[in-house]
C-alpha positions as CSV (number, residue, x, y, z in Angstrom):
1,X,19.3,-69.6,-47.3
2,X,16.5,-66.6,-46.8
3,X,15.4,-66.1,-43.2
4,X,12.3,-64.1,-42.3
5,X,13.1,-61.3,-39.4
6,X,12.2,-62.7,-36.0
7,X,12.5,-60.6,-33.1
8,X,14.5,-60.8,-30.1
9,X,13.3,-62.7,-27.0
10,X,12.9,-60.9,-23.8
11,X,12.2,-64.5,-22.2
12,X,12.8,-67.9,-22.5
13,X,11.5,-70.9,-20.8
14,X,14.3,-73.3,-19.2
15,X,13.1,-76.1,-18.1
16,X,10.3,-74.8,-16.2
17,X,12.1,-72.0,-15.0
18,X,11.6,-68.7,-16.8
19,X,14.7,-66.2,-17.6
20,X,14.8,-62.7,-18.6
21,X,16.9,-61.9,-21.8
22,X,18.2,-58.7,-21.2
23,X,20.4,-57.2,-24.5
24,X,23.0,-54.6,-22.7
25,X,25.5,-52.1,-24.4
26,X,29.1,-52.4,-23.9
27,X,28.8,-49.4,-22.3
28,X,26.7,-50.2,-19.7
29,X,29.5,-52.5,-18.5
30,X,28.7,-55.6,-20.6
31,X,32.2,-57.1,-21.6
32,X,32.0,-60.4,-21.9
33,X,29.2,-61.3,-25.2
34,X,26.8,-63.1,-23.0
35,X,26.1,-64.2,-19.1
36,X,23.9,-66.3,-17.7
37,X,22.7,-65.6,-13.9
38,X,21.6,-68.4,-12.8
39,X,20.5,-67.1,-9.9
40,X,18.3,-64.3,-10.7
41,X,17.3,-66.0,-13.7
42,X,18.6,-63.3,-16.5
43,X,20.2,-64.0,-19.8
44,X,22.8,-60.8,-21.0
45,X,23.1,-60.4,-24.6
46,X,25.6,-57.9,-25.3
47,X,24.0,-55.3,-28.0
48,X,25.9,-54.7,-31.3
49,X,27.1,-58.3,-32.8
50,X,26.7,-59.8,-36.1
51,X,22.9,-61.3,-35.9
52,X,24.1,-64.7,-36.4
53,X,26.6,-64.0,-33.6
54,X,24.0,-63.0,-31.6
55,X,21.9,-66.4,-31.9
56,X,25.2,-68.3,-31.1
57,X,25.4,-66.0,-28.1
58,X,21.7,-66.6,-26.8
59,X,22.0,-70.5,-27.3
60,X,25.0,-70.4,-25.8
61,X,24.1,-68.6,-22.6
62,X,20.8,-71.0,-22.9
63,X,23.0,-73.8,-22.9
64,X,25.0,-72.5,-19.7
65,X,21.4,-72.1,-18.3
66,X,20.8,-75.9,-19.0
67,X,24.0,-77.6,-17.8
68,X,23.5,-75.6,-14.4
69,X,19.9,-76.6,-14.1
70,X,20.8,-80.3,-15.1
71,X,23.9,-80.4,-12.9
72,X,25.5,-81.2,-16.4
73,X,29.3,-79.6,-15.0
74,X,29.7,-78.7,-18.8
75,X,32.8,-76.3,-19.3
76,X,33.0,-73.4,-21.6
77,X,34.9,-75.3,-24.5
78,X,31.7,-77.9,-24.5
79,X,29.2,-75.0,-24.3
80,X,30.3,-73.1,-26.8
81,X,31.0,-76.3,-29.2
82,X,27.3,-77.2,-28.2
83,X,26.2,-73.3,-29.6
84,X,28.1,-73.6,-32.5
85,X,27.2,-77.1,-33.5
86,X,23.2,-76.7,-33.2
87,X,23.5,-73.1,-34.7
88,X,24.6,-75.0,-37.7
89,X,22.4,-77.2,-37.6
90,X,19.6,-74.7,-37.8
91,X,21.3,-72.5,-40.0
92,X,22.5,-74.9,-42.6
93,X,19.3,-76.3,-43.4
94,X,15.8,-76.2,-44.8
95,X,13.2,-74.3,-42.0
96,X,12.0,-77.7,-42.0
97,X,14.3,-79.1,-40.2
98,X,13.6,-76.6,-36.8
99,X,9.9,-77.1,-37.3
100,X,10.9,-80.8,-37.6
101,X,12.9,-80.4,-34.1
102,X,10.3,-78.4,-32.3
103,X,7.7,-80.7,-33.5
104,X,5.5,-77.2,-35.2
105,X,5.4,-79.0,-39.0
């Protein structure tokens, strides 16, 4: 399926609270492929990863974002099964189906 370009966010809204997306090199001392600071409300991407891996990273870290803001307790195995499943979901199908989701039909 054909997807238009669509630039990176530098934010992202989290249930009302507002996080940074930073996207950090590996060497600047980013290992791991994402964080989430919860705490000073940032979002690390690491630079350099498959676009699609990159999505799955931001959802992902978004995900952590929402479990710690919901007191959800989810572990990593459930986060990233989470990420994975809804990347799919968008992925897989017809644009509709996000603009369906986000309620922007």
């Amino acid at each position: 399926m054909s997807r238009t370009k669509v630039s990176r966010p530098e934010h992202v809204r989290i249930l009302g609270r507002d996080f940074n997306v930073k996207y950090t090199a590996l060497d600047d001392g980013m290992i791991t492929l994402g964080l989430m600071q919860y705490n000073s409300m940032v979002i690390n991407i690491r630079e350099g990863q498959e676009k699609l891996e990159e999505r799955d990273t931001f959802l992902h870290e978004t995900i952590h974002a929402l479990s710690d803001t919901m007191c959800l307790e989810l572990n990593e195995t459930q986060v990233t099964a989470l990420a994975h499943g809804l990347i799919a979901i968008f992925e897989d199908n017809d644009p509709a189906v996000s603009k369906y989701i986000t309620g922007t039909n």
